[in-house]
C-alpha positions in Angstrom: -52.2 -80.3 23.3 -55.4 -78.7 24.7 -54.8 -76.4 27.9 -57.0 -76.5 30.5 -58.0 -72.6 30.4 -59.1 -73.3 34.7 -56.1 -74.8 35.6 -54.6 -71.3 34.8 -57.7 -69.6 36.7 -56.0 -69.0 40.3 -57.9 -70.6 42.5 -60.3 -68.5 45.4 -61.9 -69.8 48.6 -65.5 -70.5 47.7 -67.3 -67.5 49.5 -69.0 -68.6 53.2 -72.8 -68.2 53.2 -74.0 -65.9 56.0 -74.6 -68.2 59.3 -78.2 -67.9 60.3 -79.5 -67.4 63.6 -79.7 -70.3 65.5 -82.8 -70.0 67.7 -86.3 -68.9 66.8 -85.7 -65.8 69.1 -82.5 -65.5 67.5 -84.6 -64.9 64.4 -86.5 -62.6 66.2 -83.9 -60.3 67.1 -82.2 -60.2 63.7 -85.9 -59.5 62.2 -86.5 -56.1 64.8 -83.0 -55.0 64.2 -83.6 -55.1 60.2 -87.0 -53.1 61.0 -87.3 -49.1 61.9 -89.8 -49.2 64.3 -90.9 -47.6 67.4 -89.6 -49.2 71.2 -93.6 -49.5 71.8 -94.3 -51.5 68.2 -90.9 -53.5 68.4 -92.1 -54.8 72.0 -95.1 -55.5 71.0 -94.1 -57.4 67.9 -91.6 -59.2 70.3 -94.1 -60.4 72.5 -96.4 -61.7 69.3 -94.0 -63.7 68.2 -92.5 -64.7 72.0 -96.7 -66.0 72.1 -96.5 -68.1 68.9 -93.1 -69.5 69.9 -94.4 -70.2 73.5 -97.5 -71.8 71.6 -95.2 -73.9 69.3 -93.0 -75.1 72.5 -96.4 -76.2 74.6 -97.2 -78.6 71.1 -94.0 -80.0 70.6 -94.1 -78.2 67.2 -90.8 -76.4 65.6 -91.6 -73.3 64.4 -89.9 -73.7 61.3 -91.7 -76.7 59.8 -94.7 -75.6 61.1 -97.6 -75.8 58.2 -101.0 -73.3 58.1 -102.7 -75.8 59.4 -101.3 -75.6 62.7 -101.3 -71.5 62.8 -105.2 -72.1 61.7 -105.5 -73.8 65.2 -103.3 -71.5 66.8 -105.9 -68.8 65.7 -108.9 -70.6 66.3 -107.2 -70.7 70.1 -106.5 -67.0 70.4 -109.9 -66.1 69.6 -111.6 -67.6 72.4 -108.8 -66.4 74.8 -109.9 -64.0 77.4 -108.4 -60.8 77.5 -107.0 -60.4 80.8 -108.1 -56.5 81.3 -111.6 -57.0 80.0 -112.5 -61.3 80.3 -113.6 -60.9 76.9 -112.5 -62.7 74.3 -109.5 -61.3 72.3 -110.9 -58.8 70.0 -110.9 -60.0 66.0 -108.4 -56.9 65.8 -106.3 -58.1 68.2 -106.1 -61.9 67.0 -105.5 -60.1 63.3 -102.7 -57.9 64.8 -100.8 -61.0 66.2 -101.1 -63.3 63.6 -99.7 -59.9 61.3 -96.5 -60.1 63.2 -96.2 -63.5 63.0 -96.7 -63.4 59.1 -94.0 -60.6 58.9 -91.8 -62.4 60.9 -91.9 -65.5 58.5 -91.5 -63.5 55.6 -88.0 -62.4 56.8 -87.3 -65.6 57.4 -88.4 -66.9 54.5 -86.1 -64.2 52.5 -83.1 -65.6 55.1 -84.2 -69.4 53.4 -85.2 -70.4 56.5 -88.3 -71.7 55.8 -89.4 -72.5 52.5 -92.5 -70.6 52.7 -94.5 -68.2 55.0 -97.7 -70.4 56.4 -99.3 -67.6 58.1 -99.8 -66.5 54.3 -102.6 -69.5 53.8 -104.2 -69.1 57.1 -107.6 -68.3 58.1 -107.2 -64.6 59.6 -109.9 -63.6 61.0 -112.2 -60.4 59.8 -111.5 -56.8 60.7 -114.1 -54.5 59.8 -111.7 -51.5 58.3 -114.7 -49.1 58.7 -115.3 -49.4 62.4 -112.9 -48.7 65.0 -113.7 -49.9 68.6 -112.1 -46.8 70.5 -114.7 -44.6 72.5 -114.3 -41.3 70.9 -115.3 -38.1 72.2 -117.3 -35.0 70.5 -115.5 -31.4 70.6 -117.8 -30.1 73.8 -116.3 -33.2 75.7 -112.4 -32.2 74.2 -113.0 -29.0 75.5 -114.4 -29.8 78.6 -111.1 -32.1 79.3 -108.9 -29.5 78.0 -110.6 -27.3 81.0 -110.8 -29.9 84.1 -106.9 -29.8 83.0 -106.0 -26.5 82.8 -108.3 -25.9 85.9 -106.0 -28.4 87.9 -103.4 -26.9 90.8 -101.4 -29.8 91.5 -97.9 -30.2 91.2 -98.3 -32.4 87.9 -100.7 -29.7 86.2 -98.7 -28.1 83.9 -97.4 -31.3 82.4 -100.4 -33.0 82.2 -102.1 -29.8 80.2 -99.2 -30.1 77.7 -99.9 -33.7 77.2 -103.7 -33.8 76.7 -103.1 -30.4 74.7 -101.0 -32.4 72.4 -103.0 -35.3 72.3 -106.2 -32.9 71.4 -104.7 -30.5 69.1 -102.3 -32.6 67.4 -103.9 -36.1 67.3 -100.3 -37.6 68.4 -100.6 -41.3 69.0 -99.2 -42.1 72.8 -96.2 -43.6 72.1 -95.2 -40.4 70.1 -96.4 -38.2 73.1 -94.1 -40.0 75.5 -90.9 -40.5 72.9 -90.6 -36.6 72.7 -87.7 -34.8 73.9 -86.6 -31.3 74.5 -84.4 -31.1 71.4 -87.7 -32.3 68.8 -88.8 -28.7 69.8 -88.0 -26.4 66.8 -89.1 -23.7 64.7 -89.8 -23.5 61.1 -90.6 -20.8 58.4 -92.4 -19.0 61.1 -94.0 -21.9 63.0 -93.2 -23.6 66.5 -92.9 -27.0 65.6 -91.9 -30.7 67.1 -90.4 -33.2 65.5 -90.7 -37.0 66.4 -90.7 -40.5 65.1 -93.9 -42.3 63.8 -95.3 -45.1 63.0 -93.1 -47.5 61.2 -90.0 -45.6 62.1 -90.9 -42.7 59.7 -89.9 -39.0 60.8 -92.7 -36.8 61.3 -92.9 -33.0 62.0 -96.0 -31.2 62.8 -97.0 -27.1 63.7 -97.2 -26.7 67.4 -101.0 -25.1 67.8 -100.7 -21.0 70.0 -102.3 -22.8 72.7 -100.1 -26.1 73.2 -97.0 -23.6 72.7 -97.9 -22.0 75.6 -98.8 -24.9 77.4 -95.1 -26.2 76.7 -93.5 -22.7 77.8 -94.9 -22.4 81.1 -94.4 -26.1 82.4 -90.3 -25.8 81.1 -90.2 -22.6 82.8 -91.7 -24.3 86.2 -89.4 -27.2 85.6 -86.3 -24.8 85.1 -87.3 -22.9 87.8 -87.5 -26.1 90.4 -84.2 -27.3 89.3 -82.6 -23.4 89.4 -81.3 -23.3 86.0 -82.2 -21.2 82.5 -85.1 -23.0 80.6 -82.4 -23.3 77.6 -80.1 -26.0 80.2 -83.2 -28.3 80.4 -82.3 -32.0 78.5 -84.3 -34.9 78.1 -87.3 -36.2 77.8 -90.2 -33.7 77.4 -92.6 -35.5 79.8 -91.0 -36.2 83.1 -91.9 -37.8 86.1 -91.4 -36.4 89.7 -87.9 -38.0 89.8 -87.0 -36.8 86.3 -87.8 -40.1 84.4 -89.6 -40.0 80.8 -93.5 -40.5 81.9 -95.1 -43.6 79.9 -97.9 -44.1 78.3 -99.6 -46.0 80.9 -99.3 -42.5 82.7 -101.1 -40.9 79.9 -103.8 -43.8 79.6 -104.9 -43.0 83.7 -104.3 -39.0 83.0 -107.3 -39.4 80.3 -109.3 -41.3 82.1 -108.9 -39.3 85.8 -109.7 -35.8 83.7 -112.9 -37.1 81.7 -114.1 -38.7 84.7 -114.0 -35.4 86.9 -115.1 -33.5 83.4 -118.3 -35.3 83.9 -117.7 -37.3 80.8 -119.6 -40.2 80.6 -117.6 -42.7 79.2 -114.8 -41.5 80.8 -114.3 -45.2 81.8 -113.9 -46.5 78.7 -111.7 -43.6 77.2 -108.2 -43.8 75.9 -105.4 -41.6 74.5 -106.5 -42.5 71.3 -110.0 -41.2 72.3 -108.3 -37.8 71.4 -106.9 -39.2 68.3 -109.9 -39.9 66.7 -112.0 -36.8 68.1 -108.8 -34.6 66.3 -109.6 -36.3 62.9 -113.5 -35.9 63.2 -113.1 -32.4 64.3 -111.0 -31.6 61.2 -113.0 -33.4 58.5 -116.0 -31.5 60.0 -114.6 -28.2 59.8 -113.5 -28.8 56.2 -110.3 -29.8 56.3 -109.3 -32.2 53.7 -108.9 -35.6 54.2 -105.4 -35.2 52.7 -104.2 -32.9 55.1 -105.6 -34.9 57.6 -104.3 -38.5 56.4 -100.9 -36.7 56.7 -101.2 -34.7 59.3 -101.9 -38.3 61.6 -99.2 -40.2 59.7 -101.8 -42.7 57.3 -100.1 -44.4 54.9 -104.2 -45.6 53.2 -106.7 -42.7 53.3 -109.1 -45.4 54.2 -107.7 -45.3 58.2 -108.2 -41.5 58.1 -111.9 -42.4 57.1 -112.0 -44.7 59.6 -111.4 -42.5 62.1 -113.6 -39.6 61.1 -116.4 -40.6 63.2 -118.7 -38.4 61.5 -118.4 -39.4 58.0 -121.7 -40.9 57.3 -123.2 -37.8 58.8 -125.9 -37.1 56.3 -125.5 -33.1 56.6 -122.3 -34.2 54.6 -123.8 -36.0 51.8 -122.5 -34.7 48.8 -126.1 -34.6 47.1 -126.9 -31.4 48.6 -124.0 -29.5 47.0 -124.6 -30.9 44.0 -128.1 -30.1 44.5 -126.7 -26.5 45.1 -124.8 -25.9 42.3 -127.6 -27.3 40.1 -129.6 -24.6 41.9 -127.3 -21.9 41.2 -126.9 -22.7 37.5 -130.4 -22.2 36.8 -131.3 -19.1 35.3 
């Protein structure tokens, strides 16, 4: 007699596959959660994909069967959309930048068997020149003349708004980082005053707090302390406050720039932006010799080629390499 080696198998309840979510921003919500990423980045990647779905809806289109074809057209229609603070057209950047969280938010649905494929992967993006950045940037005498209309201010926000454009200048913090601090990211290490603070990506970053922003930081805790009658050490929160104690956002910030360049006499002052200061801290460090290591990780680049991109004065030619190895050649000569 031949036994029947499964029928002495006990039997177990075939294993339930994982439901999926069952609307496209449904999807969208499961694919932020599964990200570490900033609030500013996760609402801006929500309101990419809240575009493309809004697109999908106004073509009678499901997003899910959705071919390259139709996010070519979707592109193509992006790009001659004006932007609503300039009238221009969307920048190829910004177009790029959209269509980039769309893509990432097909591949995780694509890993979740969703879709069978991602079809932003075989669409025409449009071209980004990686070695030009469209921020104004500013040269040190302008930082410095910022730095000065600030600390030269004597209104009630003055303090505060010296240790944000201090940060901004000596630490080349991006604006959302700026605004995410809080008291307790203020630290010391191995003889340093330092800050800690989440980057890009969700990554934890710590970086030396520069004499000049320390004290910047002192005083204005000490005139908040003093305001609310309690010891500097009580303080909790945010580190950037309102008048009513709220955490100050970056729009905030973006009119704080503009307001002290324009009565700094800065030209461009119109056209300036927090990141302005971001890109004058990398210039000022490649130009004083720091190397572009340091300054990749000191601004959080996962590519060097960003850092580059932001050193505005890379193609000086007082920094072409020929002369020191015209130097050197110099020097070996008897």
């Amino acid at each position: 007699m031949v036994i029947d080696s499964a029928a002495l198998t006990p039997s177990r309840p075939a294993a339930s596959a994982p439901a999926l979510p069952s609307t496209p921003m449904d999807f969208t919500d499961a694919w932020l959660a599964n990200r570490r990423l900033s609030a500013h980045t996760r609402a801006a990647y929500r309101g990419d994909v809240a575009g493309w779905l809004a697109w999908c809806a106004a073509h009678e289109l499901d997003p899910l069967t959705v071919t390259f074809l139709q996010v070519n057209t979707y592109a193509r229609e992006l790009e001659s959309t004006p932007d609503r603070r300039t009238g221009q057209p969307l920048a190829p950047a910004t177009v790029a930048r959209k269509l980039s969280a769309v893509s990432s938010w097909y591949d995780f649905l694509a890993k979740l068997g969703a879709v069978p494929a991602n079809p932003v992967a075989g669409a025409d993006r449009p071209h980004v020149d990686r070695d030009h950045s469209a921020t104004v940037g500013l040269t040190p005498a302008e930082v410095d003349a910022l730095l000065a209309t600030a600390a030269a201010d004597t209104g009630p926000h003055a303090l505060r708004n010296t240790v944000a454009v201090t940060l901004l200048a000596d630490l080349g913090l991006r604006v959302g980082e700026l605004v995410g601090l809080d008291l307790t990211d203020l630290g010391h290490e191995r003889g340093h005053r330092s800050i800690r603070f989440t980057g890009k990506g969700g990554r934890p970053r710590r970086r030396a707090l520069t004499p000049t922003a320390g004290y910047a930081i002192d005083s204005y805790l000490q005139q908040r302390a003093t305001a609310a009658g309690v010891g500097v050490d009580t303080l909790t929160g945010p580190l950037l406050v309102t008048a009513a104690g709220n955490r100050l956002d970056r729009h905030a910030v973006f009119r704080l720039v503009r307001r002290l360049a324009r009565d700094a006499g800065i030209a461009a002052w119109a056209s300036l932006s927090p990141h302005s200061l971001r890109h004058a801290f990398a210039t000022t460090a490649r130009g004083e010799g720091v190397p572009l290591e340091d300054v990749q990780d000191a601004m959080g680049h996962a590519d060097p080629r960003t850092t580059r991109r932001y050193d505005r004065d890379r193609h000086n030619l007082d920094r072409d390499p020929a002369y020191a190895i015209w130097a050197a050649r110099s020097r070996r000569k008897p």
